[in-house]
C-alpha positions in Angstrom: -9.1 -9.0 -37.9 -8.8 -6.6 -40.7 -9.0 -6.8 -44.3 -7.4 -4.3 -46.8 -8.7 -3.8 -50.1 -6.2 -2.2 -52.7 -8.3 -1.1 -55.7 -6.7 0.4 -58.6 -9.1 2.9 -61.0 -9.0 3.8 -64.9 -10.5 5.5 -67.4 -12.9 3.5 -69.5 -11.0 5.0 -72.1 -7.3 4.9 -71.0 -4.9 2.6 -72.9 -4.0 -0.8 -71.7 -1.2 -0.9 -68.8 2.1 -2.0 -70.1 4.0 -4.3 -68.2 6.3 -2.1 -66.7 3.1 0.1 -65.7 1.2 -2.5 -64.4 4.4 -4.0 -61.8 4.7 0.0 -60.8 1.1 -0.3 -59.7 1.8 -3.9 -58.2 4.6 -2.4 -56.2 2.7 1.0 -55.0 -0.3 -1.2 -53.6 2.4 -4.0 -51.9 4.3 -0.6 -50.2 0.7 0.4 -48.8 -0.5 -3.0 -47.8 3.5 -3.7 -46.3 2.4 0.2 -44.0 -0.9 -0.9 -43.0 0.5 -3.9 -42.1 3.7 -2.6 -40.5 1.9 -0.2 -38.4 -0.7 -2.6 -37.2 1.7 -4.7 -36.3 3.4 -1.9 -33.8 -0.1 -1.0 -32.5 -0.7 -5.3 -31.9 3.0 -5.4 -30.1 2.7 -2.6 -28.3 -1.0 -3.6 -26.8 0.3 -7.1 -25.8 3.3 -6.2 -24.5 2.7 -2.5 -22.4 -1.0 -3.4 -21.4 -3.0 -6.2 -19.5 -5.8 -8.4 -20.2 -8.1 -5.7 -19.3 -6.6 -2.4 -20.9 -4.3 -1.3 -18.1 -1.3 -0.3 -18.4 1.3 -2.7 -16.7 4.7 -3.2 -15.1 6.2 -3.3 -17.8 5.0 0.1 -19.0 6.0 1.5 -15.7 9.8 0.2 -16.4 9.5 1.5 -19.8 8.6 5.5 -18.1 11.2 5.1 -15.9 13.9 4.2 -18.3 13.0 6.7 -20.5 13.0 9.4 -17.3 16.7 7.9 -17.1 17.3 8.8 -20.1 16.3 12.6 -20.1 17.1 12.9 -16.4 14.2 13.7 -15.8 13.4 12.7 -12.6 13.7 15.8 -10.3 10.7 16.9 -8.6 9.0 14.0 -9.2 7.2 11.3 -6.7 6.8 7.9 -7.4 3.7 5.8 -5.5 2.5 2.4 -5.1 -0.9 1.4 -3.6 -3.2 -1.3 -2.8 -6.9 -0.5 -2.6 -8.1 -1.1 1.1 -10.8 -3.8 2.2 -11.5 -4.7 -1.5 -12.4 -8.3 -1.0 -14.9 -6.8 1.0 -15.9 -4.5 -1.4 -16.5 -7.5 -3.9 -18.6 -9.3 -1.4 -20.6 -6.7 -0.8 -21.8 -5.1 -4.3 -20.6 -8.4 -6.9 -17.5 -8.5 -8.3 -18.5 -7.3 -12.0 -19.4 -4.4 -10.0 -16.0 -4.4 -8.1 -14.3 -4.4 -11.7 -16.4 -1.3 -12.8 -14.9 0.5 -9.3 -11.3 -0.3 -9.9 -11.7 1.2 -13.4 -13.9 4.4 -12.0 -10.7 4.6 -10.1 -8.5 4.1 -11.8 -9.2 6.7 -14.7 -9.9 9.6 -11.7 -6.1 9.1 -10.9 -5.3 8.7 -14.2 -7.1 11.9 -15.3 -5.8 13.9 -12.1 -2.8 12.8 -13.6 -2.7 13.8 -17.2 0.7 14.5 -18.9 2.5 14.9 -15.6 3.1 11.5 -15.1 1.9 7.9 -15.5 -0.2 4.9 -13.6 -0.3 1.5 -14.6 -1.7 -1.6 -12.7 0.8 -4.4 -11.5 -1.9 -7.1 -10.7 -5.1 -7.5 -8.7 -6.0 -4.3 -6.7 -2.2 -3.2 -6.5 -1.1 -0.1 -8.9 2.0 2.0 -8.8 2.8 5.8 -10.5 4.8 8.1 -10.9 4.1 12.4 -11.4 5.2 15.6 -10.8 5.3 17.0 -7.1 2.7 19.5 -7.9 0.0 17.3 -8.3 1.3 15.4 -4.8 -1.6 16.4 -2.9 -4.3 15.8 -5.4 -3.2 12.6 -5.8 -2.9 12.2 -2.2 -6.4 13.4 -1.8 -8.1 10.5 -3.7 -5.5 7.7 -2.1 -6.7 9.0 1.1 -10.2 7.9 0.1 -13.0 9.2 -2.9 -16.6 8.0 -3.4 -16.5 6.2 -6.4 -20.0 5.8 -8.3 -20.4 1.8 -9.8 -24.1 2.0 -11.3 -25.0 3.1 -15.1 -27.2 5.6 -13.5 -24.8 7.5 -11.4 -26.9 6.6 -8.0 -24.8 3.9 -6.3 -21.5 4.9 -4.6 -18.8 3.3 -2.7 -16.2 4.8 -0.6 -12.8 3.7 -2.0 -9.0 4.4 -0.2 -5.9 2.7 -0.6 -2.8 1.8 1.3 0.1 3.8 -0.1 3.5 3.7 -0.2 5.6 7.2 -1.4 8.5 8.3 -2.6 9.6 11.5 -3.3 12.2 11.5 -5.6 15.4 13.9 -4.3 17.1 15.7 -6.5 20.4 14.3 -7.5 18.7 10.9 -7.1 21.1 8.1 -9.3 18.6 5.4 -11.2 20.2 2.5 -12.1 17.5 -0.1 -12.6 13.9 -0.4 -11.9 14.0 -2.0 -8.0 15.9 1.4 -7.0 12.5 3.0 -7.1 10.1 -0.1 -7.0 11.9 -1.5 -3.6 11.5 1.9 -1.8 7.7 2.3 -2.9 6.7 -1.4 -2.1 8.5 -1.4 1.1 6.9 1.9 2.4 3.4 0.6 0.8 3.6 -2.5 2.8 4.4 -0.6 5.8 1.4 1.3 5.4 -0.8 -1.6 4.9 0.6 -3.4 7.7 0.7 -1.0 9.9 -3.4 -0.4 11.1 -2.9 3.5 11.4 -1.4 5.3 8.7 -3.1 4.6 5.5 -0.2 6.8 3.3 3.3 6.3 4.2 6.5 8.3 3.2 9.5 6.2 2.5 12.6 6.0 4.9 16.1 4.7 4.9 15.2 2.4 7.5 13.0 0.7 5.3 15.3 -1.4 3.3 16.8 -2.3 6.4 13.7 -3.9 7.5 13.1 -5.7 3.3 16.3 -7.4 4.3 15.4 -8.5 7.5 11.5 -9.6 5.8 14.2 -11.3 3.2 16.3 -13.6 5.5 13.4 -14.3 8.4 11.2 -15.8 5.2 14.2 -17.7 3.8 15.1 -19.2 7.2 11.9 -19.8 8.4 11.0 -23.3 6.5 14.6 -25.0 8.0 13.8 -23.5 11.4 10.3 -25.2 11.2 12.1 -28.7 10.1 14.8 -28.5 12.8 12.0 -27.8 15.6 13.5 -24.0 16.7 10.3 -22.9 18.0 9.3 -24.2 21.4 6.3 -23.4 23.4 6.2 -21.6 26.9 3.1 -21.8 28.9 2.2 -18.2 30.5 0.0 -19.0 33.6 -3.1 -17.6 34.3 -3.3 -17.4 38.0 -7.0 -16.9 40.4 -6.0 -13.9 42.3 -8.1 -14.9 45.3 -6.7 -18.3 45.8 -3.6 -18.2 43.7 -4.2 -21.4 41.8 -3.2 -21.7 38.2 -6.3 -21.8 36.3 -5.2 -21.8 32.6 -2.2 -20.6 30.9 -1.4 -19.5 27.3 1.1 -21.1 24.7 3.3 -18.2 23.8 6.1 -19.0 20.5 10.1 -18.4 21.4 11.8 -19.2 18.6 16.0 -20.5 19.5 18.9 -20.0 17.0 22.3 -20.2 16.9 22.0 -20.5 21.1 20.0 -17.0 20.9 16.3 -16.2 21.1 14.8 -14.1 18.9 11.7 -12.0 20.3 8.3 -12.3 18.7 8.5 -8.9 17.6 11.4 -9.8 15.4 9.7 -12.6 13.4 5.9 -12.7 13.8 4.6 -9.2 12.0 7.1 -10.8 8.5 5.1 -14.1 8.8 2.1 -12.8 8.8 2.7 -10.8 5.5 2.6 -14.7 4.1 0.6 -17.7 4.9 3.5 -18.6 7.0 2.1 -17.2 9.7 -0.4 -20.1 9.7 2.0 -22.5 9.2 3.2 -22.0 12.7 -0.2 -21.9 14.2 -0.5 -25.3 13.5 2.8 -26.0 14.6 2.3 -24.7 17.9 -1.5 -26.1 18.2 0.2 -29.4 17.7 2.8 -29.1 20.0 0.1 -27.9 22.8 -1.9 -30.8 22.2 1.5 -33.3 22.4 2.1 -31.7 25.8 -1.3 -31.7 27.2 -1.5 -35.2 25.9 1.6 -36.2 27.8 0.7 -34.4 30.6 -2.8 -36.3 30.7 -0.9 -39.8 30.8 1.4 -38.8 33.2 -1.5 -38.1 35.4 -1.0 -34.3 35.8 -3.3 -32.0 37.0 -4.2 -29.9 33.2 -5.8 -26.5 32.7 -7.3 -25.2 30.0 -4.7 -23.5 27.5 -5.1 -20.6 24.7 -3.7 -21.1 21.4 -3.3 -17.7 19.3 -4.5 -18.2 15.5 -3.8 -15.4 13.3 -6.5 -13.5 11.1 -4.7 -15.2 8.5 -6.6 -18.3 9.2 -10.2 -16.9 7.9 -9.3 -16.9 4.2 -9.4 -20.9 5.2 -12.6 -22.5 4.1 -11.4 -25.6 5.9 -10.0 -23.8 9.2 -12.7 -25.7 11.2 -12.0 -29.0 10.5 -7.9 -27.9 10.6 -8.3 -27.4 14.5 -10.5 -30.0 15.2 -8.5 -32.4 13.2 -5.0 -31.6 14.9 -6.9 -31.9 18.5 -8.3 -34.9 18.1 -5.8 -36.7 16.4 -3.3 -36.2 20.0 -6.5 -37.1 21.4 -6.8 -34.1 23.7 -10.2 -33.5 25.0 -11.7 -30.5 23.5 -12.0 -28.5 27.1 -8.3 -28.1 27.7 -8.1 -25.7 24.3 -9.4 -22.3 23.8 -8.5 -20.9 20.4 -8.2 -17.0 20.1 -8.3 -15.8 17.1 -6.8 -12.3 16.7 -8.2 -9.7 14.5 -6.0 -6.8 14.3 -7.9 -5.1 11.4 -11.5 -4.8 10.0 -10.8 -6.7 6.6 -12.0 -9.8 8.1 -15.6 -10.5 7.6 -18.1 -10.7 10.6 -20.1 -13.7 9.2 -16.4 -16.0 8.6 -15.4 -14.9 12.0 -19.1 -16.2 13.5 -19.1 -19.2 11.4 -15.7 -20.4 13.1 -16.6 -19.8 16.4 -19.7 -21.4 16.1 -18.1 -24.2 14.9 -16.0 -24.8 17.3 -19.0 -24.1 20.3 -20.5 -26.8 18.3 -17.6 -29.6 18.7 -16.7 -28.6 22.6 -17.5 -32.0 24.1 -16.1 -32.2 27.5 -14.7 -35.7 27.6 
């Protein structure tokens, strides 16, 4: 808060103000006050409005660039970027989180300094930024995305290796803006190819890539009704003892049946596990295991062991221990006839939550 003092100064020996003196005075003093005021106001708006809690600039601002880009035409040889800093829970984990904050921002102001006038970089939430420059500073840009050490001590002595996951577009000339999601859609969708992908760590935007946000689009928005109306069914791959030819075990694969077609794992399985829906199913088809073993057991079958796929997904769950257990014993299934595999496809899942799981379950294996 600020206070604003208007004093007014006369000689000791100057005449008494007149009226008309005195509401000339009044009315210079309410004009300065009614400046101040004005142009604190403006500085006020624009924080709350263009910046975050935390003195970044946000979405909002990026919009704001863009339109005014628009608006000069500006936007030839420019490149427009939007990344996600790699492994950054881990990063938090390991050092503190106050000391993860002072990393993003050590970060954040090399890009932004790299940067300078030639463009801008704002933060859209979390550990996810997007920008926009001029092609001649592609490379240096490029260079710290592709990973700097970043120094998170007072002293300058501790350092952690920071990257990101980056999405790119290069901005052709003769490009046509019209809103904000005909650069935003190409830079998220090539971003979230790079983070998705395991390899490439930067990756350029494509044509096909909107092609396959429409296809994330409609398999995410028919996916609960295709849950409700049971679509996915289980198939049992057998494992077979090559020296006696017996089956041995087998493991529960996911076809999922619409409209009299089936579409191939391929097709839905990388989109759900962008989301938690991905874990959704794992339970679905855990359950539907158990049912079948279950039947199978009171039928007086001859059952094998089976292997249920759980996705990486599953290790941000405190509770993924009981989960399992909970859904095997409740078809009362003893515990021998399931093996869980849990995938991990990248190294962003902690050794310690991956041990603690397995362990777990070693613990409850209770041949019945």
């Amino acid at each position: 808060m600020t206070v604003v003092k208007c004093i007014v100064y006369r000689h000791r020996d100057a005449l008494p103000l007149s009226e008309e003196d005195t509401q000339r005075v009044t009315m210079i003093m309410d004009m300065i006050l009614s400046f101040i005021s004005r142009n604190r106001l403006e500085d006020i708006v624009e924080r709350l409005t263009f910046f975050d809690d935390n003195g970044y600039r946000n979405l909002r601002s990026f919009i704001r660039y863009l339109e005014q880009l628009n608006e000069k035409n500006d936007f030839s040889k420019r490149t427009a970027v939007h990344f996600n800093l790699r492994h950054f829970s881990l990063i938090n984990r390991e050092i503190g989180r106050s000391s993860g904050d002072v990393v993003i921002r050590n970060y954040f102001d090399l890009l932004e300094k790299t940067i300078g006038d030639k463009g801008l970089i704002c933060r859209v939430g979390g550990d996810n930024f997007v920008a926009i420059f001029k092609d001649d500073i592609l490379e240096a840009v490029l260079d710290i995305l592709n990973g700097v050490p970043i120094v998170y001590d007072v002293n300058n002595t501790k350092r952690i290796m920071v990257s990101a996951s980056t999405g790119v577009f290069r901005i052709p000339d003769g490009f046509i803006y019209e809103r904000p999601d005909d650069i935003m859609d190409r830079i998220v969708s090539s971003s979230r190819a790079a983070k998705n992908g395991g390899k490439e760590s930067i990756v350029f935007f494509d044509d096909d890539m909107i092609v396959d946000k429409e296809k994330t689009m409609q398999v995410q928005q028919l996916f609960p009704q295709a849950m409700q109306k049971g679509e996915f069914k289980v198939f049992y791959q057998p494992k077979i003892d090559i020296d006696t030819g017996e089956i041995v075990g087998a493991e529960a694969l996911c076809r999922w049946f619409r409209d009299g077609k089936v579409i191939p794992p391929i097709d839905f399985i990388p989109i759900l596990e962008q989301t938690t829906d991905i874990c959704r199913l794992d339970f679905y088809m855990l359950n539907h295991v158990c049912r079948d073993i279950r039947q199978w057991l009171d039928e007086g079958r001859k059952v094998v062991r089976i292997s249920v796929n759980l996705s990486r997904k599953h290790m941000m769950d405190i509770d993924l221990l009981e989960r399992i257990i909970g859904i095997v014993d409740m078809n009362r299934v003893p515990h021998q006839y399931i093996e869980i595999e849990l995938t991990e496809t990248t190294t962003d899942v902690e050794f310690r939550d991956l041990k603690r799981v397995v362990s777990g379950l070693q613990q409850a294996y209770v041949p019945r």
